[in-house]
TIFI-959461 format. One record per atom (N, C-alpha, C, O, CB): residue in three letters; atom name; x, y, z. Coordinates in Angstrom, 1 decimal, padded with zeros to 4 digits. Glycine has a CB too. Layout:
REM TIFI-959461
+------+------+--------+--------+--------+
| type | atom |      X |      Y |      Z |
+------+------+--------+--------+--------+
|  ala |   CA |      X |      Y |      Z |
...
+------+------+--------+--------+--------+
This chain:
REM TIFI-959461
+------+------+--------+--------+--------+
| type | atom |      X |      Y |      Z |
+------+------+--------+--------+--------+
|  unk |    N | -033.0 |  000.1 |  006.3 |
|  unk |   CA | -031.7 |  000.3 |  005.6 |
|  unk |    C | -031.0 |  001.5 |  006.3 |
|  unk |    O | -029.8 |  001.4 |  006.4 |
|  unk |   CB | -031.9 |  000.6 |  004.2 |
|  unk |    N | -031.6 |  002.3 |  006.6 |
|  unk |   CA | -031.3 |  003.3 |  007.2 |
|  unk |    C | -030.4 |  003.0 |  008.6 |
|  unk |    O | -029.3 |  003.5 |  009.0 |
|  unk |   CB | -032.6 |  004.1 |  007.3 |
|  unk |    N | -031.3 |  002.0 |  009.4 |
|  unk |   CA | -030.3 |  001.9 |  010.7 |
|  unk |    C | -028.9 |  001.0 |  010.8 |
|  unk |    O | -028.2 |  000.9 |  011.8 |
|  unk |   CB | -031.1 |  001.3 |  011.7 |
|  unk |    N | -028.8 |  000.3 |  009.0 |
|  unk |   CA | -027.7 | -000.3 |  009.0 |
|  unk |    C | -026.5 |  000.6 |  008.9 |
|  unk |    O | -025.4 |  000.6 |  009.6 |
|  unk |   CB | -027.9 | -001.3 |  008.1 |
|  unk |    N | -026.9 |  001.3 |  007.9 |
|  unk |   CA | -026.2 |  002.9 |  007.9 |
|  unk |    C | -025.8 |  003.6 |  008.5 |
|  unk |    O | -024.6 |  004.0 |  008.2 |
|  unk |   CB | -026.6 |  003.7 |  007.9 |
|  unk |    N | -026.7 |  003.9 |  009.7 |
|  unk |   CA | -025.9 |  004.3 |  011.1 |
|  unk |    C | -025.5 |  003.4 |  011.7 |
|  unk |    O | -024.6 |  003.8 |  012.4 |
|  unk |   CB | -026.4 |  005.0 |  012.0 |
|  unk |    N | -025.6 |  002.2 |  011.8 |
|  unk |   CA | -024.6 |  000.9 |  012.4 |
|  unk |    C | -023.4 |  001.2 |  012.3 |
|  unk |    O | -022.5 |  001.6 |  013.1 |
|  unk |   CB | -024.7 | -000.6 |  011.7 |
|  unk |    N | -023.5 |  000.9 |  010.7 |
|  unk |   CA | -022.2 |  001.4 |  009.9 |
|  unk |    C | -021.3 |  002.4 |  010.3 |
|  unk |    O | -020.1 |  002.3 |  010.5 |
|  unk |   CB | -022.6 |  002.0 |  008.7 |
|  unk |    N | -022.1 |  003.6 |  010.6 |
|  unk |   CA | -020.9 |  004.9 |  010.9 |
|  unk |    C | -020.4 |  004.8 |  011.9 |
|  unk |    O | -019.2 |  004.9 |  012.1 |
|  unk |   CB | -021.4 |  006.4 |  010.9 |
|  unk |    N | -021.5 |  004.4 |  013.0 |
|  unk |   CA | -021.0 |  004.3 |  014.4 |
|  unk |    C | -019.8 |  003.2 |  014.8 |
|  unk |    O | -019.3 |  003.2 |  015.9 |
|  unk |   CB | -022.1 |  004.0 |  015.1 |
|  unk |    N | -019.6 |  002.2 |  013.8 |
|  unk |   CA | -019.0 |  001.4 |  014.0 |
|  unk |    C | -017.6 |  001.8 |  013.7 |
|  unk |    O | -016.8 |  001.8 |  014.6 |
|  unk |   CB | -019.6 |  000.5 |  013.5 |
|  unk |    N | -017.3 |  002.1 |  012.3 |
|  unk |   CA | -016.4 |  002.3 |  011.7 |
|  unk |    C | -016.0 |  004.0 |  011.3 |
|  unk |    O | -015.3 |  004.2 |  010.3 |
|  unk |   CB | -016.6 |  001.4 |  010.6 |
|  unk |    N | -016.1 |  004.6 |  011.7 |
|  unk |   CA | -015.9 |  006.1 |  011.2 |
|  unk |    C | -015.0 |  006.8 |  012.8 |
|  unk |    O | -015.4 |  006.3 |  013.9 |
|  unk |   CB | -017.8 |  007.0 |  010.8 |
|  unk |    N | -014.2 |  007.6 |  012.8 |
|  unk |   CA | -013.6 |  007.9 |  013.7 |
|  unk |    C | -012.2 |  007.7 |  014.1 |
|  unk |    O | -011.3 |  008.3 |  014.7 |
|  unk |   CB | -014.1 |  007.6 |  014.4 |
|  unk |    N | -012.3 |  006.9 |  013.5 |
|  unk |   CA | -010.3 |  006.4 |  013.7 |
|  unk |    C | -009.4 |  006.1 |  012.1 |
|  unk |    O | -008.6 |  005.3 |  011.6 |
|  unk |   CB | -010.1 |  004.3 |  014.6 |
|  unk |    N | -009.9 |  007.5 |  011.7 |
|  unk |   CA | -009.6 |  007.5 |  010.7 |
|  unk |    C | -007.4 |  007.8 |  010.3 |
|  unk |    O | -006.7 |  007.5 |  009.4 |
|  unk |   CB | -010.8 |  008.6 |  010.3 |
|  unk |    N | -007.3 |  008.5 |  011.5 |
|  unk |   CA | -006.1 |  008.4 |  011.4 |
|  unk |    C | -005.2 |  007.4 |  012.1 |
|  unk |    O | -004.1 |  007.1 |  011.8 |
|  unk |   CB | -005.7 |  009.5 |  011.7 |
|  unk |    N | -005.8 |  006.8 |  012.9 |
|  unk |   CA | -005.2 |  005.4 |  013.3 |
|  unk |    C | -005.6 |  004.5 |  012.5 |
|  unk |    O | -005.3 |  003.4 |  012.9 |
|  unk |   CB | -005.6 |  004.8 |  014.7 |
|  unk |    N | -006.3 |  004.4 |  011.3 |
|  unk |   CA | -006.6 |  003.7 |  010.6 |
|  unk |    C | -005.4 |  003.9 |  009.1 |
|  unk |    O | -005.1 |  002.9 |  008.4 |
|  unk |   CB | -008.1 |  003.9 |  010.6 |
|  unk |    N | -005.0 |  005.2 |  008.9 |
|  unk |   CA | -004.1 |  005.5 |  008.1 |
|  unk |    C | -002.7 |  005.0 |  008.2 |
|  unk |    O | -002.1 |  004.4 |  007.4 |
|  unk |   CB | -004.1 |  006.7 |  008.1 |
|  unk |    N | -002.2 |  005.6 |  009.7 |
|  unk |   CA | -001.1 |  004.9 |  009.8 |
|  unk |    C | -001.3 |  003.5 |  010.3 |
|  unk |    O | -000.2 |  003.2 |  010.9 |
|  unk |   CB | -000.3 |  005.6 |  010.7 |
|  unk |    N | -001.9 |  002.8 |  010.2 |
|  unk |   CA | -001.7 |  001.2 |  010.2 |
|  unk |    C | -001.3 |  000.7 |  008.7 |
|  unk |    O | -000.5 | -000.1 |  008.4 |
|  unk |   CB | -003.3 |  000.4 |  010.7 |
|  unk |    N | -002.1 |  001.3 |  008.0 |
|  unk |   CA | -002.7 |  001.0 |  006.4 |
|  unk |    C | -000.8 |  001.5 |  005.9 |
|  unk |    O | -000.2 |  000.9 |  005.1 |
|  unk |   CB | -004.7 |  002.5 |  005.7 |
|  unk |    N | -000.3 |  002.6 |  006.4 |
|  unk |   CA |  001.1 |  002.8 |  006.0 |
|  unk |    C |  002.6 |  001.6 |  006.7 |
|  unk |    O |  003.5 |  001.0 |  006.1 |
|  unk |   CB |  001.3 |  004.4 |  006.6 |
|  unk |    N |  002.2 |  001.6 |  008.0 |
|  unk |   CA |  002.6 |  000.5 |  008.7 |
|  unk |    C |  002.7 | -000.6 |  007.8 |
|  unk |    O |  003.7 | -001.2 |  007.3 |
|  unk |   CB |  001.7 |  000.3 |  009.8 |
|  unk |    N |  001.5 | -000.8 |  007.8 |
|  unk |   CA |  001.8 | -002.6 |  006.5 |
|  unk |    C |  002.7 | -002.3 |  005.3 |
|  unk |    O |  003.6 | -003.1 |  004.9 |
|  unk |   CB | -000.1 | -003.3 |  005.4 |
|  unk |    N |  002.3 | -000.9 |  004.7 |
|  unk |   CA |  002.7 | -001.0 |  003.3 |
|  unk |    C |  004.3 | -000.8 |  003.7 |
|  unk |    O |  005.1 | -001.6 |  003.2 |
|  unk |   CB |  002.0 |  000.1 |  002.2 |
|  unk |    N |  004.6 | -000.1 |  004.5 |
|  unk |   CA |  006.0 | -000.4 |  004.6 |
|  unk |    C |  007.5 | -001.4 |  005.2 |
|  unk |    O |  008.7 | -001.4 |  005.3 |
|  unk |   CB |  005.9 |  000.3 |  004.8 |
|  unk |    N |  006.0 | -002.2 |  005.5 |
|  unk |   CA |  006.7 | -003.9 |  005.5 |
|  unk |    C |  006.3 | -004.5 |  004.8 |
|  unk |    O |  006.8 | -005.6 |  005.2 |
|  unk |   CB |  006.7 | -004.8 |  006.5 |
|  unk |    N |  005.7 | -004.6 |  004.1 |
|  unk |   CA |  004.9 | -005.9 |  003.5 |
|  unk |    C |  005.5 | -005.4 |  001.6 |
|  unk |    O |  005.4 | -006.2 |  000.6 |
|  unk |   CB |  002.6 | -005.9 |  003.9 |
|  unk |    N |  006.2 | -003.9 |  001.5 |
|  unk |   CA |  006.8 | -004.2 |  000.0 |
|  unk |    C |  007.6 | -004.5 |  000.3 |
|  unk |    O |  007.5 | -005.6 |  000.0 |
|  unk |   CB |  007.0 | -003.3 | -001.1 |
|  unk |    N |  009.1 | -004.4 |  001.1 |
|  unk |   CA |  010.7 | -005.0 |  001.3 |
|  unk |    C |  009.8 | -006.2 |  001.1 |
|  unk |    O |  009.5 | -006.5 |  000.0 |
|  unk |   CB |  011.9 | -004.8 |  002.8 |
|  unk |    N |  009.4 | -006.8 |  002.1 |
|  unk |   CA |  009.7 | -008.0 |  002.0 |
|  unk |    C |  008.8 | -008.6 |  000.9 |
|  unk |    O |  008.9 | -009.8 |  001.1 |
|  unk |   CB |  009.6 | -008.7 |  003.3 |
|  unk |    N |  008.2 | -008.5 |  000.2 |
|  unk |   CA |  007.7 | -008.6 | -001.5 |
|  unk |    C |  009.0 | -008.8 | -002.4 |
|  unk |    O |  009.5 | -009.8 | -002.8 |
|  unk |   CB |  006.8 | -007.2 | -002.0 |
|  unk |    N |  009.3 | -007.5 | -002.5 |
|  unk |   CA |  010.7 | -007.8 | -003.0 |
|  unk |    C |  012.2 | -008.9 | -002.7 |
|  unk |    O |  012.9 | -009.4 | -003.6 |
|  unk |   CB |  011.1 | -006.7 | -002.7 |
|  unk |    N |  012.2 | -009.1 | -001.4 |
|  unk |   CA |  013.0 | -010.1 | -000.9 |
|  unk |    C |  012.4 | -011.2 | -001.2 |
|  unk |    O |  013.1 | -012.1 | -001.5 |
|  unk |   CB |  013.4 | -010.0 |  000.4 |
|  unk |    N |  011.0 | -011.6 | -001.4 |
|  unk |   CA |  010.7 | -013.4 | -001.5 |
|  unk |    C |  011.3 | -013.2 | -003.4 |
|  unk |    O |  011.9 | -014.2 | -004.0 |
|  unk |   CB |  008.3 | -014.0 | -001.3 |
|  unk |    N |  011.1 | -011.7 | -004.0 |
|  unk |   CA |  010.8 | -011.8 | -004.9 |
|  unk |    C |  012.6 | -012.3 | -005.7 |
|  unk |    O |  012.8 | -012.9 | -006.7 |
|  unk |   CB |  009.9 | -010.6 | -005.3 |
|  unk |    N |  013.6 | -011.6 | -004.4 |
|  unk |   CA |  015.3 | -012.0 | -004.8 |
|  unk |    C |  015.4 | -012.9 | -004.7 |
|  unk |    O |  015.9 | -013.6 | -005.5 |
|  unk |   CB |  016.5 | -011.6 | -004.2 |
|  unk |    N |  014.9 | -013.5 | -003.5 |
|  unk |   CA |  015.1 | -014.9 | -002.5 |
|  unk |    C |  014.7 | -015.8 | -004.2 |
|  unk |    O |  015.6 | -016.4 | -004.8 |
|  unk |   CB |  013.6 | -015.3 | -000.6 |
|  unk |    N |  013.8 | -015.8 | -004.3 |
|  unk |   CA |  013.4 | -017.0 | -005.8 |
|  unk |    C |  013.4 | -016.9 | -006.9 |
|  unk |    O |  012.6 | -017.1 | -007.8 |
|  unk |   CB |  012.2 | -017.5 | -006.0 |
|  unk |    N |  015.0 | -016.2 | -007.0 |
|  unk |   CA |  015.5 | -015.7 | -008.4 |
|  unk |    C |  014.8 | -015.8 | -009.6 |
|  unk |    O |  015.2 | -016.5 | -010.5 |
|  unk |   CB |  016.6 | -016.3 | -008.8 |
|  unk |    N |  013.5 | -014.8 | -009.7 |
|  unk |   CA |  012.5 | -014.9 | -010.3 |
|  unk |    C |  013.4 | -013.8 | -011.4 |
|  unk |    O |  014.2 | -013.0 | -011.0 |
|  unk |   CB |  011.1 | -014.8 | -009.4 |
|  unk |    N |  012.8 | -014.0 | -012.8 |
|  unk |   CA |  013.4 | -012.7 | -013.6 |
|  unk |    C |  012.1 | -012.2 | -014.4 |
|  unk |    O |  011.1 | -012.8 | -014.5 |
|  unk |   CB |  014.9 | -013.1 | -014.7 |
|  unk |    N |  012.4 | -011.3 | -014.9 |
|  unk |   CA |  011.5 | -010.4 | -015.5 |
|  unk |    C |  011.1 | -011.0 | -017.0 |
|  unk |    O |  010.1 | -010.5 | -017.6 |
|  unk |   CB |  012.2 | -008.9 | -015.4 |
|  unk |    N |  012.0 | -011.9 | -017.7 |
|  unk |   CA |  011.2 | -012.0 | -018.6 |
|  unk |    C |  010.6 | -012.9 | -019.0 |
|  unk |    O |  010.9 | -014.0 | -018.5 |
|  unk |   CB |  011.6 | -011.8 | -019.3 |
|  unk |    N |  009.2 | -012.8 | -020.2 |
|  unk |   CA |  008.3 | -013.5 | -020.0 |
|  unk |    C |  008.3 | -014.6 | -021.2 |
|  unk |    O |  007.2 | -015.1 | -021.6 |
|  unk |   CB |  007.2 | -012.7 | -019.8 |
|  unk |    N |  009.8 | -015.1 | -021.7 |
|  unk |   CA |  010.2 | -016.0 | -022.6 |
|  unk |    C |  010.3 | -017.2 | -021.8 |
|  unk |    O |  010.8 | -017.0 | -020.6 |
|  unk |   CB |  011.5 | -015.7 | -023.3 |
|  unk |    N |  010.0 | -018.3 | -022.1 |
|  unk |   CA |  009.8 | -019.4 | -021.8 |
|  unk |    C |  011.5 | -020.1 | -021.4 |
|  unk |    O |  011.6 | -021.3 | -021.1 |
|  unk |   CB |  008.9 | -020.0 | -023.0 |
+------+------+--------+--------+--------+
């Protein structure tokens, strides 16, 4: 278990700030356009039938 562990670190640990700004990158495309499918399909907020 132990050497999966360090598999682990070695694999994924280090790009922790290229890994941040990607992770911001998305979020700041992927809410506009959340919002726009969400205008685009004149969806409304309430939950009356």
């Amino acid at each position: 278990m132990a050497g999966l562990f360090d598999l682990w670190r070695q694999e994924f640990c280090g790009d922790t700030r290229s890994d941040l700004l990607a992770g911001l990158t998305v979020a700041a495309v992927a809410l506009p356009l959340a919002l726009a499918f969400g205008v685009a399909s004149a969806s409304t907020t309430s939950l009356r039938p």
